[in-house]
N, C-alpha and C positions, 0 to 999 in steps of 0.2 A: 504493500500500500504506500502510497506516494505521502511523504511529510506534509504537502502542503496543501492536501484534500479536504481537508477542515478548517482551510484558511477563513477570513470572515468576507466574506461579500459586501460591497460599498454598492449600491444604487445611488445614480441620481436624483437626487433632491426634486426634481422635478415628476420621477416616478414617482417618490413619496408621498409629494402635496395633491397630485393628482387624484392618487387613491384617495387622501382622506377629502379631498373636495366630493369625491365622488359617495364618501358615506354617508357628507352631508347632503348629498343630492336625491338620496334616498331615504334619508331620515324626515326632513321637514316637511313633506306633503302625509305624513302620519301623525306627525305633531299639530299639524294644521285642520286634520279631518277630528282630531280629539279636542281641541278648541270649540272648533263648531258643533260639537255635539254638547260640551257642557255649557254652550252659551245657547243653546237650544232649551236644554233643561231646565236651564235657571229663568230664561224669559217664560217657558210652561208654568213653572210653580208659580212665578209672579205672576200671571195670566187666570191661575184656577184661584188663587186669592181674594185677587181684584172683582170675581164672578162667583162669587156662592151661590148667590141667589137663584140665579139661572141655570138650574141641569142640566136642559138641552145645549145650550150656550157653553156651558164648561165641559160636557163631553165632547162637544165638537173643537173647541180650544184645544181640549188632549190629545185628539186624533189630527190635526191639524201641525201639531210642535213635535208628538213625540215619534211620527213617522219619520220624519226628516232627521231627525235627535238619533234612534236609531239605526237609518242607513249610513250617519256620520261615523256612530259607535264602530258599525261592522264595515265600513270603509277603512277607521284607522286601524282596528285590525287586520286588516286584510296589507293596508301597508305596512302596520308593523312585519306583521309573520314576513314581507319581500327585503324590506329592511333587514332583517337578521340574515335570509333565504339569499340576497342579496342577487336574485336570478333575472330581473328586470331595473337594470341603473339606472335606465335613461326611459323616456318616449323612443328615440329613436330603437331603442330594443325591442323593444315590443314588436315593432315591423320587424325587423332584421327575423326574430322568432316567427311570425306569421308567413316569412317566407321562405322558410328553411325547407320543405319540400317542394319542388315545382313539380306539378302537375304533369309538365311535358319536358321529354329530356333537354337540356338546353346545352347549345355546342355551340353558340358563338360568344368567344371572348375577346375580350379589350385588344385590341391590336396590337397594345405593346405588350400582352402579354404570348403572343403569338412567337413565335423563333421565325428567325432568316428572316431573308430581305433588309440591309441596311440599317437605320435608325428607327427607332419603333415608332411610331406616331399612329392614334388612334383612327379611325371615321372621320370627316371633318375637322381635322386637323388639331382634333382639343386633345391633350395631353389627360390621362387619368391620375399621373403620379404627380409632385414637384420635387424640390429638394428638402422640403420639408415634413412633406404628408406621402401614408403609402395611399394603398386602395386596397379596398375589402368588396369582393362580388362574388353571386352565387353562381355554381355552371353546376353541368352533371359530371359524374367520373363515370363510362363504362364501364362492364363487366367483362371480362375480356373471357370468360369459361363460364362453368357452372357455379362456382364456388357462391355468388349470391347477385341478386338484383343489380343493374344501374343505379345511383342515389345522389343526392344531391350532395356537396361538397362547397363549403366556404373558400376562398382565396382570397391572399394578404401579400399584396407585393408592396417591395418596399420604396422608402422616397429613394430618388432617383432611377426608377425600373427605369422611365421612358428614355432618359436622356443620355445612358448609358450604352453602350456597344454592343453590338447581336451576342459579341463574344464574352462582353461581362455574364459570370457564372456568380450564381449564391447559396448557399446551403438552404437546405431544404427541413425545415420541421412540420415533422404530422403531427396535427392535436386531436386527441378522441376527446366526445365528451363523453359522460357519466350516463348514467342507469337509472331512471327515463332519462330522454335527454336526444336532444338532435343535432344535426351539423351546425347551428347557429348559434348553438351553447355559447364557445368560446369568442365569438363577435359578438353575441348580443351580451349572455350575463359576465362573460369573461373578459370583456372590452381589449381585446388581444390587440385587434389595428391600432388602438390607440396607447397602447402601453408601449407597443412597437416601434410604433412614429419618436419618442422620445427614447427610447434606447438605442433606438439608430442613430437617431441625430445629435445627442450626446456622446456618444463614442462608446457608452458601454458595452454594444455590441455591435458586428459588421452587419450588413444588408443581410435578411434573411425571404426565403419566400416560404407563406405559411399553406396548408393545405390543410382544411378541417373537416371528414367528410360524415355522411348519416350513417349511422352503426346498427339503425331497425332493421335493414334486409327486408324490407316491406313495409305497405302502409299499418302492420298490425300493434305496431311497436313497443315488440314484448320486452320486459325488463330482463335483462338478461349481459355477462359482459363478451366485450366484441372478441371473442376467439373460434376456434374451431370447435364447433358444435356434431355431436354424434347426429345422425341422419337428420342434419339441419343445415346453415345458411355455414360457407368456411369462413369467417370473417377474417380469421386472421390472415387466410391466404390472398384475401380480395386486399386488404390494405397494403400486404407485402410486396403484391404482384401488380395488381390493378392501380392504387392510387398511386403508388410509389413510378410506378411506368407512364402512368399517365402524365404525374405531375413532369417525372423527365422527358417525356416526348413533347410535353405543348408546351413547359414553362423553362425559364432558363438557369434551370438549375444545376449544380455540382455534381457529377451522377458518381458517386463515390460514396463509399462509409461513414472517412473523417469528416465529412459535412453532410449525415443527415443524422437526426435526432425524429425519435419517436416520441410522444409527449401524451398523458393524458390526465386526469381529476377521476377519483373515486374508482368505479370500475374500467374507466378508459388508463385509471392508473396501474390496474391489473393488469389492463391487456397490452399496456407499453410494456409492459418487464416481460409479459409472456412474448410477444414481438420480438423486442429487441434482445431476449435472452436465445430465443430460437433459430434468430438472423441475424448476428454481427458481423457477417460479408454484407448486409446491408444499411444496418443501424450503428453508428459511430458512439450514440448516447440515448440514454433513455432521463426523462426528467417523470418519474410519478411521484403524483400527487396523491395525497391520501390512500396509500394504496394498504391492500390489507392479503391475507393469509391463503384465505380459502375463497375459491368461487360459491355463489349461492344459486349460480342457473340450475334449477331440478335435472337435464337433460346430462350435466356435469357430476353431477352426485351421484347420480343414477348408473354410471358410467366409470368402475374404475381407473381404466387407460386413459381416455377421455379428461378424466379428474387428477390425475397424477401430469396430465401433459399438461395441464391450464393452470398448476396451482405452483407460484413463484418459487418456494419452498424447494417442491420437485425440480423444476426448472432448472433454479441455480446449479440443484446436485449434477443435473445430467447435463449439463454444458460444458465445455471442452474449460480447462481451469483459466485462467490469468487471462493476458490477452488486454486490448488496449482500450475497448469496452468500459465507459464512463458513466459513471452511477449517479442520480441526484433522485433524494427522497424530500421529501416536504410536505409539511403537515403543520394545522397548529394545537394550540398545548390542551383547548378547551372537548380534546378527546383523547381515549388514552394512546401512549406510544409504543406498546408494546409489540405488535404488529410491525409496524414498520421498522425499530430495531431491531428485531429478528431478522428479518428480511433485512437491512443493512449489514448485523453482525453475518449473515450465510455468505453474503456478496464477495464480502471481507475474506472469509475463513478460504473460499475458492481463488484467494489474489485478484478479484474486480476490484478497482478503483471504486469508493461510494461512500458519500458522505447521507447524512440527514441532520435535515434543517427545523425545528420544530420552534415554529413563530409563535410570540404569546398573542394572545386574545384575539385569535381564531377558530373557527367551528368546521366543520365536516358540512362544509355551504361553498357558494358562487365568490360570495365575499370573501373567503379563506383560499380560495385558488386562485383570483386574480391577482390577490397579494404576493401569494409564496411564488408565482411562476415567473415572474421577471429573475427571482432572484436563482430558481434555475437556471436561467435559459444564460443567464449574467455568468455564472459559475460553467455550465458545458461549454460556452465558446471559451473561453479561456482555457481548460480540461484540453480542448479539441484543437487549439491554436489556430483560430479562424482570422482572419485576416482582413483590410477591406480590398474589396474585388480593385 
């Protein structure tokens, strides 16, 4: 194990204040709906006071204050529970979630995001990147076998995609999300393009292109984590083979190991280690999130080979030992650590590089992966000695 894999990770000041601007951005519209509920109530009581006399008059005063008092109550709840859940940051998320599956496969992308021919330039001449902002849009990834469905798939290129040379390459990370959960996880509750935009352009890390894609295998979307399932959808072959091919065939990415990173939150955290433990000719680094012990898919349980192949534990044992295979765990402290220590200390014990990071006053939520994931992605590029293109 390398001395300086538990070094301390410095973010940008600008990642920092982001995050917390962005907790008060979801904080105060719960504070504000519990307001108007107790200024609801208190004008009711002073209302049924004011009118004794009148029953008719004051039942209809109660029905009139305390409906609206009410939906106030169960609106700030409903904000609090996203506030903690922290799965909706913005309005703009909410779309970005509403269109996380399209309907119909979609294959035409951004021009610059297209390879060959010259300088990239979009449709009508407008640029999608600058040197400051990337761009985040949905397309489809095909299925290139049986292994599972076509599905939609997020993309995150970074500031400068357009203005850069056919021939500038960038590493490539896949982000799964979690269990429920769809390709828009990590743009809408994860705010990934935008956490991105400031770590590129602070220098913490080089240009990255992101690919985020759907893990249901259909519109059923069963809760279950994205790996190879007995007589079911092979997810983990369709991510290894299909997005990972896709994203090198259409995007301009590094087609190499040392620049790609497998990425994902909760069960997308399982199924990066199951990923990148099973293909380090093609995953340079895994960053999971919250990740834990045992699969819970019935299909997996039910299945001892099946169960021994999906479960990290196993994993680690039957992987070839050492090897240059970059570990980041992360988590924060308001769940236990047990889990993912183990899964650190096994990593360890086989000679993988692999730290774990366990941030305070974080929960096993959206809010606790957007936090902890810069500070991966901060720690593999430097692990990986990434460079700018």
């Amino acid at each position: 194990m390398d001395v300086d894999v538990d070094a301390p990770i410095q973010l940008p000041a600008a990642v920092s204040g982001d995050l917390g601007a962005d907790m008060l951005a979801t904080y105060w519209p719960s504070v504000i709906a519990l307001c108007m509920a107790l200024l609801l109530a208190g004008c009711l009581v002073l209302r049924v006071r004011r009118r004794r006399s009148g029953r008719r008059r004051t039942v209809g005063t109660v029905i009139a204050f305390s409906a609206p008092a009410a939906l106030a109550v169960l609106c700030s709840i409903a904000l609090g529970v996203n506030t903690w859940v922290g799965y909706f940051p913005s309005v703009a998320s909410i779309q970005r979630w509403l269109d996380s599956a399209p309907q119909e496969p979609v294959t035409a992308l951004p021009t610059s995001a297209v390879q060959g021919g010259g300088r990239a330039v979009p449709q009508g001449g407008q640029r999608v990147t600058s040197e400051q902002h990337g761009y985040a849009f949905l397309t489809t990834v095909p299925a290139g076998g049986r292994s599972a469905p076509a599905a939609g798939a997020w993309v995150y290129l970074p500031p400068g995609y357009d203005s850069a040379g056919t021939r500038t390459r960038y590493p490539l990370v896949v982000a799964l999300h979690g269990s429920p959960g769809s390709a828009a996880d990590w743009f809408a509750a994860g705010r990934l393009d935008q956490v991105l935009d400031i770590l590129i352009t602070t220098g913490a890390i080089p240009p990255v292109v992101v690919v985020s894609p759907d893990l249901n295998a259909g519109p059923d979307r069963v809760d279950r984590e994205p790996v190879n399932l007995p007589h079911g959808p092979q997810l983990e072959d369709w991510v290894v083979h299909d997005v990972v091919g896709w994203a090198d065939q259409h995007l301009r990415t590094q087609a190499d190991p040392a620049h790609r990173v497998i990425s994902g939150m909760s069960s997308g955290g399982l199924g990066a280690l199951i990923d990148g433990l099973h293909h380090p000719d093609v995953f340079g680094g895994v960053v999971a999130i919250m990740p834990y012990t045992k699969p819970f898919t019935p299909a997996l349980r039910d299945d001892p080979t099946a169960l021994r192949r999906a479960s990290p534990l196993d994993a680690i044992a039957d992987a070839p030992v050492g090897g240059a295979q970059q570990f980041f765990l992360g988590q924060g402290d308001e769940e236990a650590t047990d889990q993912a220590t183990t899964i650190r200390d096994a990593l360890r014990r086989e000679g993988h590089p692999a730290t774990l990071r366990v941030l305070p006053g974080l929960a096993h939520n959206w809010t606790g992966a957007r936090t902890i994931m810069p500070y991966g992605l901060v720690w593999i590029a430097y692990r990986l000695h990434w460079s700018n293109p």
